[in-house]
N, C-alpha and C positions, 0 to 999 in steps of 0.2 A: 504493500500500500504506500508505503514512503517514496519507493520507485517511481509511481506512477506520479507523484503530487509533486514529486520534482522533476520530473519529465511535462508536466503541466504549467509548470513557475518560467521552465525554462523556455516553451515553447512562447510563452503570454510577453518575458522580458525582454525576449532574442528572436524576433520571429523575422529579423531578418537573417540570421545564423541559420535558422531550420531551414531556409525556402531562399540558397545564395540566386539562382540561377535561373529556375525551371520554369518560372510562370510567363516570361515574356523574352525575347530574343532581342536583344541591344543592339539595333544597325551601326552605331556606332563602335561596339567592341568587332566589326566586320573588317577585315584592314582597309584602308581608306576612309573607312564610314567619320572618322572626322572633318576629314578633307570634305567628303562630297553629300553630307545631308546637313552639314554649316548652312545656314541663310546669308553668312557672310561674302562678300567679296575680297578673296585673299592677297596677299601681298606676296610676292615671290621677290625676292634681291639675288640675282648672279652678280659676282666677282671674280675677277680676273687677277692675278700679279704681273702678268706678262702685257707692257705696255703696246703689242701687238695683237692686242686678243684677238678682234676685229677680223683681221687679215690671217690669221691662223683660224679661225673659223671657216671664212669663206674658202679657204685651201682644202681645212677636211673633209667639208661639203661637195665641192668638185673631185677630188679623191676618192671621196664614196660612189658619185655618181657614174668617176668613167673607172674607177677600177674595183669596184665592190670593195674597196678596202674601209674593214669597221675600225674605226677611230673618234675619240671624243677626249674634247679638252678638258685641263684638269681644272677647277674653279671651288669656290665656297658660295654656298649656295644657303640664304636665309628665309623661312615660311614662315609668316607672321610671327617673326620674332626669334623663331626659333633656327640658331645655326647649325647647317652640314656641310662638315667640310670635306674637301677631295672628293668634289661630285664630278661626274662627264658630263658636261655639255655640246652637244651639236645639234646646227640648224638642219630642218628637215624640211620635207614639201617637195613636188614641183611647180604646177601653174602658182601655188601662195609663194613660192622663193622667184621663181622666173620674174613672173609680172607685177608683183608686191613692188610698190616705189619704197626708196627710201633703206633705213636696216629694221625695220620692224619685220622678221623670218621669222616664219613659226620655228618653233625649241624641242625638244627632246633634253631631259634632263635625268640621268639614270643616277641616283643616288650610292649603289653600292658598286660603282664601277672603277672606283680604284680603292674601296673600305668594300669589301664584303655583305662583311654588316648590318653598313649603314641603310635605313629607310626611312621614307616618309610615311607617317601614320602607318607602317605595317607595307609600304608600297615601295616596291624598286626605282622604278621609272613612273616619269610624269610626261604627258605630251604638252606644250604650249601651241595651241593652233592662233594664228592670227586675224581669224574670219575674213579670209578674201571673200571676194566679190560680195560681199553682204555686209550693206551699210546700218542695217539692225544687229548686228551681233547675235540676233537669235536661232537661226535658221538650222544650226548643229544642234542646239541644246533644243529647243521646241522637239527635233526627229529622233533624236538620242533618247530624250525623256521618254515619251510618248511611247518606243518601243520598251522600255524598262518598265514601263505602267503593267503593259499588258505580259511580262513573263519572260521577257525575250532576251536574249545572251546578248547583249552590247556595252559600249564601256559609258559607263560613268560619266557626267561632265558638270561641271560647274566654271566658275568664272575669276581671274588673278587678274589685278596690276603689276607689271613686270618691270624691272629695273636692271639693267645691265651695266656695270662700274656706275653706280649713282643716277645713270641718267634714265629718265622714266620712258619706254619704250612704249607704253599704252596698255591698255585693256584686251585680254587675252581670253580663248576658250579656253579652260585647261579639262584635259580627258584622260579618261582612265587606259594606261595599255595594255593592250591583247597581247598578255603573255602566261608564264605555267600558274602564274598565282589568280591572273581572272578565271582560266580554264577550272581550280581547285577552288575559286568561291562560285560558280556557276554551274558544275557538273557535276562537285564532289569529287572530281580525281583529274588528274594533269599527266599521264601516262602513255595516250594514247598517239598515233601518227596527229602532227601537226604541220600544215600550210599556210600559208600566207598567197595568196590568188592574186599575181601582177605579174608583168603590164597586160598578158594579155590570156589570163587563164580563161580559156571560152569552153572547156569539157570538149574539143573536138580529138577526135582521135583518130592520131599517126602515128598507130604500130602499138607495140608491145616494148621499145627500148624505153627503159625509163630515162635514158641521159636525156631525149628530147623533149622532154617536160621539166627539164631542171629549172631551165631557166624563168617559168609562168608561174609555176609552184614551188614556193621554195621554203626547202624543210625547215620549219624552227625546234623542230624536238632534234636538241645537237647530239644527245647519247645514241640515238639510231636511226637507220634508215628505215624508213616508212614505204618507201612509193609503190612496193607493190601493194600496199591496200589503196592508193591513191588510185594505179593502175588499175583494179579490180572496178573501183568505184567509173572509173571516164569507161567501161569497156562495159560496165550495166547501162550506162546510160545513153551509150550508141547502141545497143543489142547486140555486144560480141561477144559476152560472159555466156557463154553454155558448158550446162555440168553434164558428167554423163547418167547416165539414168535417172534423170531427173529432169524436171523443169528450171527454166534460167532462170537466175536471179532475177528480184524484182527491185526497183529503185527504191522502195520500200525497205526492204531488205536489210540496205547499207546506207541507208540515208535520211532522215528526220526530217521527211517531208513534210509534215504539218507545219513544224514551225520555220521552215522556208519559205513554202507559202504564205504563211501570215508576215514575213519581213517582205519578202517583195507583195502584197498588198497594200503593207503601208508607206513602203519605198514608193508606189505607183501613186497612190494618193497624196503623198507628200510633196510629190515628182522631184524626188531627187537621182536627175540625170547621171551623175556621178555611180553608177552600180551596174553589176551584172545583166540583170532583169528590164535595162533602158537604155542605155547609149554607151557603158563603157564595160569590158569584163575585166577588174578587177577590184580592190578595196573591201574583200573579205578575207576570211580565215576561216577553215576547215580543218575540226577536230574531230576525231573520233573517239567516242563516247566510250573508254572502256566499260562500262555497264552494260550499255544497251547495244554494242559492237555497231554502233554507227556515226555516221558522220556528223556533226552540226555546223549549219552555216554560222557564221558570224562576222554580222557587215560591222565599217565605221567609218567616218566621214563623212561629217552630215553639211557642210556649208554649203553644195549646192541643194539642200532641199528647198522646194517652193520654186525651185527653178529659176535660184540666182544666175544660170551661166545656161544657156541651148545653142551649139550653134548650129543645130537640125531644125528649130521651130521658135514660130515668129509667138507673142502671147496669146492669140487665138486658140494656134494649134495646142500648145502645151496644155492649155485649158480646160482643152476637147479631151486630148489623149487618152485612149482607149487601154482599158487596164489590162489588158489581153494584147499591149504593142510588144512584138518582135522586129529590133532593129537589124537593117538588110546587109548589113557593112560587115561584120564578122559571122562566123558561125553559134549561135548560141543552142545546141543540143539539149541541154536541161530544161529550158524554159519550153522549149517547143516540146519535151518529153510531158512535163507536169501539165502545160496547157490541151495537151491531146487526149488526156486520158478524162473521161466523164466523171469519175470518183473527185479528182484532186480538183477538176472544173470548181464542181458545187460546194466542195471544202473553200476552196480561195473566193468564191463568190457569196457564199452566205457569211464568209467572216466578214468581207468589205460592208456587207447588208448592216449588219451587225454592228461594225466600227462606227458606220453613216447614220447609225441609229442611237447612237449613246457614246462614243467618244470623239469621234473624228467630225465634230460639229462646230460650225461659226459659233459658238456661243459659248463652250466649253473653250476652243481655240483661243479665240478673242478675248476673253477672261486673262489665262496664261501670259496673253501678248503684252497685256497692258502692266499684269505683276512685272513682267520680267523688265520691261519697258524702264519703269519706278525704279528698278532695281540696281540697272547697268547706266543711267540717263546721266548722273553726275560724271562716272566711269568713263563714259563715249565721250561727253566733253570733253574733259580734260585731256584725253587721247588725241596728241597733235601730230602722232605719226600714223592715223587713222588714213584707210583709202579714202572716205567718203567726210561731206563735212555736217557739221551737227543740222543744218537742216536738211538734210540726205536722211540722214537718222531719223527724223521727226517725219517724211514726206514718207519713207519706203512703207511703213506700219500702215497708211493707209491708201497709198498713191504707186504706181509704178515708176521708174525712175528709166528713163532712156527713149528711145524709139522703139514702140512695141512692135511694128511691122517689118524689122530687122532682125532675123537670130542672132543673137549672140550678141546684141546693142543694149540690153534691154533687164532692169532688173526688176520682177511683178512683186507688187506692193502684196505687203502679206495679210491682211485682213480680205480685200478684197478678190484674190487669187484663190485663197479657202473658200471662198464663197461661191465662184462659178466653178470652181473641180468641184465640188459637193454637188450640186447644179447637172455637169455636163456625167460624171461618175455614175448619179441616179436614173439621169436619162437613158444612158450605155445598158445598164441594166435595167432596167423596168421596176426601178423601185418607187413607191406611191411615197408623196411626203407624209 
């Protein structure tokens, strides 16, 4: 009896000692979760000792680009307050480094690349994107979010002021990167064959050598070689996989095609150009699930969503665009695979139904535009090494900016644009408001 009445004092005094853990799941204790469910707008400070940072940057950057050689300078790098020192910094991008005026290049900043160790909030690496062609700063975070709402394996984003030797470089995306530790908070295991899909991964298939896929798909799981399940996977998806006494593989099979189709449905809806499913085949990553022994897609790169950049379609057409578009320019096999088959049809169509019904709406959108709006509005001012100038910022949210009957002239105002693709989307399908 005395067991029990102090088993009862102790549960009554200490009942956060009984119950440390179990009742609720802390996004925060999630690595990053401080970084990226902060309300804040963070401060990032890079530092340099080497009065050539500058110039040893743009060297390693062209180095990477014509000779694949991975290299990042050494720097100290400070997060709201907090210093890391002997971090790798290098600039990344193409069209954001090419056509960017000015030194505002989006960043790559790998924390334990010369300290082991060392992390941010539980995180190796951080991307800075510098939101080319989008004079709103939203258009990555609106498509990034939006897929994270609904379930979906993508990185993380919130938003930094960045400083380089002291000088304030402007208002940054910063995102989460695709690597073993998002694979281990998204799938539960990081083991599997891993891809990166550029410049021109389109799934067509020439042959059986793996060396001729080296170069579209390129392994990031460094401890082994992967391709022949890559190989397995492009050879179901053109119908060359046959077993014997049996029936072929189905794409099914080795590939996680629901949640495919729901990114390229909201990829189409969002219209961001930028992806496999639209105008370019690269800007994902395929993991295979050791659980479920199949694949997952996982796109990122959202600054052309909303169809900051086309230079296929004038505003009309991008408008219009038909969520069932395959472009003519490359081969894209998978898209025409999932789109042929009747099943995956009314899978990708009842979800667009679905999304046009309760999240992917002017008014939900429009809500988010105007927080975020509040939130970056000080930020985008004071960013003087910004593409666009603060009434660019103020016009794009509701107005389109360029010559709309031009491709590629032309950037559509984002409240507006949501509004006739909801519009031209329900019409395509025969959806009743």
């Amino acid at each position: 009896m005395n067991k029990i009445l102090q088993l009862l004092i102790v549960l009554v005094l200490y009942p956060v000692i009984a119950f440390p853990d179990t009742i609720s799941v802390n996004k925060d204790s999630i690595a990053g979760g401080r970084i990226f469910n902060s309300d804040i707008i963070h401060e990032v400070r890079i530092q340099f000792l080497q009065c050539d940072a500058w110039d040893s940057l743009l060297f390693i950057k062209k180095e990477r680009d014509s000779l694949r050689v991975k290299r990042y300078l050494q720097g100290n790098v400070e997060v709201n307050g907090k210093k890391y020192f002997s971090c790798g910094v290098r600039i990344k991008g193409e069209s954001s480094f090419d056509y960017y005026p000015g030194k505002k290049k989006s960043l790559k900043i790998k924390f334990g690349e010369f300290n082991k160790t060392q992390k941010l909030d539980g995180l190796k690496t951080i991307n800075l994107n510098n939101a080319f062609r989008d004079p709103s700063f939203m258009r990555e975070k609106l498509y990034l979010d939006f897929m994270r709402e609904e379930g979906l394996p993508v990185p993380r984003c919130t938003y930094a002021n960045v400083y380089l030797n002291n000088e304030h470089l402007g208002l940054y995306v910063l995102t989460e990167e695709v690597d073993r530790g998002f694979l281990e908070r998204n799938f539960q295991n990081k083991k599997g064959a891993f891809f990166k899909g550029e410049p021109k991964a389109t799934f067509a298939y020439h042959g059986d050598d793996s060396l001729v896929y080296v170069g579209d798909y390129r392994n990031k799981n460094k401890s082994v070689n992967e391709y022949a399940d890559l190989m397995q996977l492009i050879r179901v998806i053109n119908g060359k996989e046959e077993l014997e006494g049996s029936d072929s593989l189905q794409i099914n099979d080795v590939f996680n095609v629901e949640s495919c189709l729901k990114i390229f449905a909201i990829t189409s809806l969002f219209l961001n150009v930028d992806a496999y499913n639209l105008l370019y085949p690269h800007n994902f990553y395929l993991y295979k699930n050791t659980d479920t022994k199949k694949f997952e897609w996982i796109p990122y790169d959202g600054n052309y969503a909303l169809c900051a950049f086309s230079s296929v379609f004038d505003l009309n057409q991008a408008e219009n665009l038909s969520v069932f578009y395959l472009h003519d320019t490359f081969d894209n096999p998978l898209t025409e695979l999932l789109f042929s088959k009747a099943e995956y049809q009314k899978l990708y169509t009842d979800y667009i139904t679905y999304l046009l019904s309760e999240k992917f709406t002017s008014k939900a959108l429009n809500r988010e535009i105007e927080t975020l709006a509040r939130k970056i509005r000080r930020s985008v001012y004071y960013d003087t090494h910004k593409m666009y100038s603060n009434a660019e910022f103020e016009t794009n949210i509701h107005l389109s900016i360029g010559n709309t009957n031009d491709a590629g002239a032309f950037i559509p105002g984002l409240e507006p644009f949501i509004e006739q693709r909801i519009k031209a989307v329900k019409k395509e399908l025969k959806i009743k408001n």
